[in-house]
Backbone as JSON Lines, residues from 0, in Angstrom:
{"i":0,"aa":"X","n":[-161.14,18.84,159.67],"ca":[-160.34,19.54,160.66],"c":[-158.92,19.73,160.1]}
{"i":1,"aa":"X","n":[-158.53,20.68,160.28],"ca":[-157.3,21.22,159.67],"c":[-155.87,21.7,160.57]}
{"i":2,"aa":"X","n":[-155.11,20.6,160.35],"ca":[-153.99,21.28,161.42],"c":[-153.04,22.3,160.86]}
{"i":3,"aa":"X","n":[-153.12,23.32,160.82],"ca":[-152.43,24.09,160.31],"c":[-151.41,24.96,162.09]}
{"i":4,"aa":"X","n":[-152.08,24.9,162.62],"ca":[-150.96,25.29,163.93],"c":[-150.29,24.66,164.44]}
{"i":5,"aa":"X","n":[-149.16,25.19,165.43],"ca":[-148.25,24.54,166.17],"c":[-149.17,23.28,167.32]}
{"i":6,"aa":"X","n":[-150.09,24.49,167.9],"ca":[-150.72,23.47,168.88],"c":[-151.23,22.46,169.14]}
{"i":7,"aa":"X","n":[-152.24,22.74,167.19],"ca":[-152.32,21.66,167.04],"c":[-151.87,20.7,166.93]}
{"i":8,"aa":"X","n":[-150.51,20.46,166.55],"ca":[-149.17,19.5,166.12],"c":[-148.98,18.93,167.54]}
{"i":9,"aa":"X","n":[-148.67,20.09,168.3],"ca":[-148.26,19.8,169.81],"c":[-149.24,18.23,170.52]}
{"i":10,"aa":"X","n":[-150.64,18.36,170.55],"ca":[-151.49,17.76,170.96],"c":[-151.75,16.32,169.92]}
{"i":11,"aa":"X","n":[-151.47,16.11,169.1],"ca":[-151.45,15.18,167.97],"c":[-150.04,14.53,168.21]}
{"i":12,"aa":"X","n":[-148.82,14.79,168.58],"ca":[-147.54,14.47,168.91],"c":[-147.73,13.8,170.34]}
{"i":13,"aa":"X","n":[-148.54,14.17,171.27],"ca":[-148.65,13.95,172.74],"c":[-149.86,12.56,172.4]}
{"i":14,"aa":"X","n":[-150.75,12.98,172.06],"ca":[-151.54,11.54,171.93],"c":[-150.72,10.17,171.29]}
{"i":15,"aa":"X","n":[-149.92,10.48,170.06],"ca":[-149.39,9.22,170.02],"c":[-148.17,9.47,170.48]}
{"i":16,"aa":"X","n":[-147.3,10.09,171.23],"ca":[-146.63,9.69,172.24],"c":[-147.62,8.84,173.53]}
{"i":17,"aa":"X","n":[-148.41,8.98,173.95],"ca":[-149.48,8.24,174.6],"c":[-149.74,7.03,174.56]}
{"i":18,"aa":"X","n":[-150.15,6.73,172.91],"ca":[-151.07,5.65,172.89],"c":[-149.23,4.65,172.54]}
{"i":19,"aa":"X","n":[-148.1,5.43,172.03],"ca":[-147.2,4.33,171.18],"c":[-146.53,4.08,172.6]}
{"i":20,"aa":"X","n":[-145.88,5.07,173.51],"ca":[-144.85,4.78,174.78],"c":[-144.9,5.19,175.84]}
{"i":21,"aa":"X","n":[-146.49,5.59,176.27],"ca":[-146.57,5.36,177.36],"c":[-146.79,7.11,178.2]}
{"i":22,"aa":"X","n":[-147.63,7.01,178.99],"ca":[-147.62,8.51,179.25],"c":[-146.05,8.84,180.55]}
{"i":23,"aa":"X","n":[-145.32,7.74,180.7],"ca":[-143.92,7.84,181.62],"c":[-142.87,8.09,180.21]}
{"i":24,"aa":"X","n":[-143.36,7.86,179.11],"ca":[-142.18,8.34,178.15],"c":[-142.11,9.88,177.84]}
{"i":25,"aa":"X","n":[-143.03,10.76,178.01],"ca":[-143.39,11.86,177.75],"c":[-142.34,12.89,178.77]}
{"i":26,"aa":"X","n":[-142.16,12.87,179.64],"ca":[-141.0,13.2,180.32],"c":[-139.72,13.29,180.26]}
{"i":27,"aa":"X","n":[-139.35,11.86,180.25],"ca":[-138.09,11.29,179.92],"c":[-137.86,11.89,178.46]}
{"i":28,"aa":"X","n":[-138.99,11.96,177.23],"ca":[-138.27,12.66,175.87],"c":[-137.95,14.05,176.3]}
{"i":29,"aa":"X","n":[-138.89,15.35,176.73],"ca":[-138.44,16.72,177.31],"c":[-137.39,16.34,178.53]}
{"i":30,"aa":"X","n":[-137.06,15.49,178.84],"ca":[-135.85,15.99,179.37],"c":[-134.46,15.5,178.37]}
{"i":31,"aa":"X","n":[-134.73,14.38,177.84],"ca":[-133.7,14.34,176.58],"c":[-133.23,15.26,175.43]}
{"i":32,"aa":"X","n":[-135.2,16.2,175.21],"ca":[-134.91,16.88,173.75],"c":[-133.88,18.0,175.04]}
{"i":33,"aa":"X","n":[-134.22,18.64,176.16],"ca":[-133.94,19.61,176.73],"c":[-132.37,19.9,176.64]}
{"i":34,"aa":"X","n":[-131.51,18.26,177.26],"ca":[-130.5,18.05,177.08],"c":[-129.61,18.04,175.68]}
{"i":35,"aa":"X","n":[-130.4,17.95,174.4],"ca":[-129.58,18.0,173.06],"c":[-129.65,19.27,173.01]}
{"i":36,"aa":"X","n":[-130.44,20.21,173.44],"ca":[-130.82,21.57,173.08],"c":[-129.52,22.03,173.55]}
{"i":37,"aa":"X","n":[-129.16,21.89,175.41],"ca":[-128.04,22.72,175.84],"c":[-126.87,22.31,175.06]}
{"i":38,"aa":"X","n":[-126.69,20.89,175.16],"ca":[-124.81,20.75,173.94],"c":[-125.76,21.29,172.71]}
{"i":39,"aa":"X","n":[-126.29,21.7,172.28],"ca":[-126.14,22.33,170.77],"c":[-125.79,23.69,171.18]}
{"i":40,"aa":"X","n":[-126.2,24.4,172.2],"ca":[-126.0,25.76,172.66],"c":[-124.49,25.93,173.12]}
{"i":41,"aa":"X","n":[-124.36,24.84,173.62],"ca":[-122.53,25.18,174.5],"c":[-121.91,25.04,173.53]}
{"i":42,"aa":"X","n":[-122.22,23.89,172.11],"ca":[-121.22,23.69,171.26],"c":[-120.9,25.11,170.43]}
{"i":43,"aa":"X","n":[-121.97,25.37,170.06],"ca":[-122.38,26.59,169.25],"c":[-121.22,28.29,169.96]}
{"i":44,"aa":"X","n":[-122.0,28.13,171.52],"ca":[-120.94,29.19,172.06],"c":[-119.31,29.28,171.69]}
{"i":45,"aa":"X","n":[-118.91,27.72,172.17],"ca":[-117.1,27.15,172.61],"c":[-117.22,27.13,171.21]}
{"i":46,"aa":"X","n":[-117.82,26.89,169.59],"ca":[-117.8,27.45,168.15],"c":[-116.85,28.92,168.26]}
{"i":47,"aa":"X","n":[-118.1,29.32,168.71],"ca":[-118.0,31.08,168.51],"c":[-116.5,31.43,169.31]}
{"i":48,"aa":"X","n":[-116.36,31.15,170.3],"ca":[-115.55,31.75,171.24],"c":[-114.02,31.27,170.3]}
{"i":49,"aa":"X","n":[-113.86,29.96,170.45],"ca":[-112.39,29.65,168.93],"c":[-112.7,30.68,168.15]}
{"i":50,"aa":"X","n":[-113.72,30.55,167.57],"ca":[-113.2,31.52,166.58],"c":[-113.12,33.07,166.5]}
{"i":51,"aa":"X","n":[-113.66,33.17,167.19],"ca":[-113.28,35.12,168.44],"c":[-111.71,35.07,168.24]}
{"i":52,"aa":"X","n":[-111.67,34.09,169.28],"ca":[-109.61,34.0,169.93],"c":[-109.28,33.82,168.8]}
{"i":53,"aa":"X","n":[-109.29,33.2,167.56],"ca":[-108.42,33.02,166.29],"c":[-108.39,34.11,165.74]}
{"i":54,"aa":"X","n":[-109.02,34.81,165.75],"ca":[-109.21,36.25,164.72],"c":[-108.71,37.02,165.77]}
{"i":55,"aa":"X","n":[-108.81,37.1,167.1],"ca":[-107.92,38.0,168.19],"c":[-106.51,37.78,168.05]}
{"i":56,"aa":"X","n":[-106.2,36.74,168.12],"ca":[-104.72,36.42,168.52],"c":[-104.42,35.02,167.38]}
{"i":57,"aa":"X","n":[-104.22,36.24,165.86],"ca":[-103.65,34.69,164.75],"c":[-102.41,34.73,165.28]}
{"i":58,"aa":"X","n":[-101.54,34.8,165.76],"ca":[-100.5,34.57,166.18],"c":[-100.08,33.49,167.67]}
{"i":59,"aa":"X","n":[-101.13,32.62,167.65],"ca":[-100.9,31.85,169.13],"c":[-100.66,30.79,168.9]}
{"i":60,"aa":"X","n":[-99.71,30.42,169.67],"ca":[-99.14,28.85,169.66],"c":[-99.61,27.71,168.59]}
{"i":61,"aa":"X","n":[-101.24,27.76,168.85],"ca":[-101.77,26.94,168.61],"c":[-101.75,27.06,167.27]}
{"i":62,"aa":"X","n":[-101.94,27.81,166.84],"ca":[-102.33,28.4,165.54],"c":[-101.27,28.23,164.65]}
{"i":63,"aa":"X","n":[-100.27,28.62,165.4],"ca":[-98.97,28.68,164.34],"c":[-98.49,27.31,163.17]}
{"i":64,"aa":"X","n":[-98.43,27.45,162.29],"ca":[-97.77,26.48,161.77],"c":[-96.31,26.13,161.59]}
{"i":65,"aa":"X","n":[-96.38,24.73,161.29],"ca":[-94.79,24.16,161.73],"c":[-94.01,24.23,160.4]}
{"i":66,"aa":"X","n":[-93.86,25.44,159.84],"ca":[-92.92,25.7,158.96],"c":[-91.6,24.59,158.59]}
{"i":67,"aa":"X","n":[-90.94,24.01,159.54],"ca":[-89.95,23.1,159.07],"c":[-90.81,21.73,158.81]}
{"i":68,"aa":"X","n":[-91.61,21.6,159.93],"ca":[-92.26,20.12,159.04],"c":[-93.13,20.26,157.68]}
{"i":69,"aa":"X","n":[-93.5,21.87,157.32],"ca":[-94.01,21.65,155.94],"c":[-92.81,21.84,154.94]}
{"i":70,"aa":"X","n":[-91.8,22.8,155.26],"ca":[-90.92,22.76,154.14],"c":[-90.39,21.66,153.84]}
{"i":71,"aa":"X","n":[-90.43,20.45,154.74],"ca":[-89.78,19.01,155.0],"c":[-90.57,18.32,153.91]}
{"i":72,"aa":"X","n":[-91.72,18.57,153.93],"ca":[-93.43,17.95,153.03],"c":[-92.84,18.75,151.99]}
{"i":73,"aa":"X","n":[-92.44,19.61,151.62],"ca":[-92.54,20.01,150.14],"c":[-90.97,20.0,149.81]}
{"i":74,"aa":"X","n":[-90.38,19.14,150.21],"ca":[-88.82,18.72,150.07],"c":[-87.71,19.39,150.34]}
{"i":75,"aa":"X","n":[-88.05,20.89,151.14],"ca":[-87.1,21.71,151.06],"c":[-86.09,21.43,152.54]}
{"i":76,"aa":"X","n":[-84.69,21.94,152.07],"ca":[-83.81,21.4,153.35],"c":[-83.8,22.5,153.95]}
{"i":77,"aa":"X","n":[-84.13,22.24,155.36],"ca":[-84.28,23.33,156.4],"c":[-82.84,23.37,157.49]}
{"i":78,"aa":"X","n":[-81.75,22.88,157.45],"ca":[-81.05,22.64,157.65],"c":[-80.21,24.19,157.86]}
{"i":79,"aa":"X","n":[-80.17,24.53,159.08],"ca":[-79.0,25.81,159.36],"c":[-80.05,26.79,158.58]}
{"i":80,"aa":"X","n":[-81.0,26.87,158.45],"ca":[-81.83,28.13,157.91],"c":[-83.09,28.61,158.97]}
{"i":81,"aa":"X","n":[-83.51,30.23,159.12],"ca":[-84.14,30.76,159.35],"c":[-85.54,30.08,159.49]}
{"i":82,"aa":"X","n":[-86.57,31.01,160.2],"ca":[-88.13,30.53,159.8],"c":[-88.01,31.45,158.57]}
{"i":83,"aa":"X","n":[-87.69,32.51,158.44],"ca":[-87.96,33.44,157.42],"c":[-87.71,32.71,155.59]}
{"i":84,"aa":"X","n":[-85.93,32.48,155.85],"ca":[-85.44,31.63,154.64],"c":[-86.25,30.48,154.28]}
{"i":85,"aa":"X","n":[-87.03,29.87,155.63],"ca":[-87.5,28.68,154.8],"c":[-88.91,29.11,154.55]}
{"i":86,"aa":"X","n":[-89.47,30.44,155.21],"ca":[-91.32,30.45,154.3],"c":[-90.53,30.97,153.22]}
{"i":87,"aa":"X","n":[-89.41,31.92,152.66],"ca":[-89.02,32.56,151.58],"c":[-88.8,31.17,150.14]}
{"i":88,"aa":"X","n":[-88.44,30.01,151.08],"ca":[-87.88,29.23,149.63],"c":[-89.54,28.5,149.88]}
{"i":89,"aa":"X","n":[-90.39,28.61,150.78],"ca":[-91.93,27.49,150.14],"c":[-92.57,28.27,149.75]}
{"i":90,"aa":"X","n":[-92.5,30.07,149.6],"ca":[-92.9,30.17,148.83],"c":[-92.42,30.52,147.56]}
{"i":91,"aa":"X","n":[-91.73,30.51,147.46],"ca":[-90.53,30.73,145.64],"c":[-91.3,29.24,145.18]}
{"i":92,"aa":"X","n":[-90.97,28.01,145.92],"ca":[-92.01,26.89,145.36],"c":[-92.99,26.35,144.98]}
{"i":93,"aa":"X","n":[-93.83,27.36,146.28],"ca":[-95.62,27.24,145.79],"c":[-95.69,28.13,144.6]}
{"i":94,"aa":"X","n":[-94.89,29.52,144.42],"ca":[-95.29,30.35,143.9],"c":[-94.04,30.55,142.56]}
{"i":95,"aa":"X","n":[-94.14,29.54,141.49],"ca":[-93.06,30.12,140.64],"c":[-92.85,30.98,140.08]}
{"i":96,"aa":"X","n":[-94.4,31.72,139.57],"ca":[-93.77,32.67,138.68],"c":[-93.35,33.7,139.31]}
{"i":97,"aa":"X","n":[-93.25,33.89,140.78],"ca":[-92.74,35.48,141.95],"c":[-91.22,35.06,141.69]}
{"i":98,"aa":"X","n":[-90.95,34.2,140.95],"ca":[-88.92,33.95,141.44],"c":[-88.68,34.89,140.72]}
């Protein structure tokens, strides 16, 4: 006998779910697998949807980076200067050969 189908699998999975935990465990797993199924689906959506809004709106709060605490990380004094002056001097830094 040859299991080559699903159904067959299906019915071979249910017997020793049977004989190992019980025909009251058979429930309780479909409603567990049921429940990993939906958070994989919601995660997957609230996935998608960040990354919709990021590509809609790169410009949001959230998104933005903190320009003085990185020029701070790459030693530069931000002191009485612009956002502009200070991406202009991190990148003259990241980028030497553009000076």
């Amino acid at each position: 006998m040859a299991f080559d189908s699903l159904p067959d699998w299906l019915i071979i999975i249910a017997v020793v779910l049977i004989l190992f935990g019980g025909a009251r465990k058979i429930p309780e797993l479909a409603r567990n697998l049921g429940r990993a199924s939906g958070e994989y689906t919601r995660g997957k959506m609230e996935l998608e949807r960040e990354i919709r809004n990021a590509m809609n709106n790169p410009g949001s709060a959230k998104d933005q980076i903190d320009y003085v605490e990185a020029a701070k990380k790459l030693g530069i004094d931000t002191n009485n200067k612009s956002v502009d002056q200070i991406k202009q001097e991190m990148s003259a830094k990241l980028n030497p050969e553009t000076r």
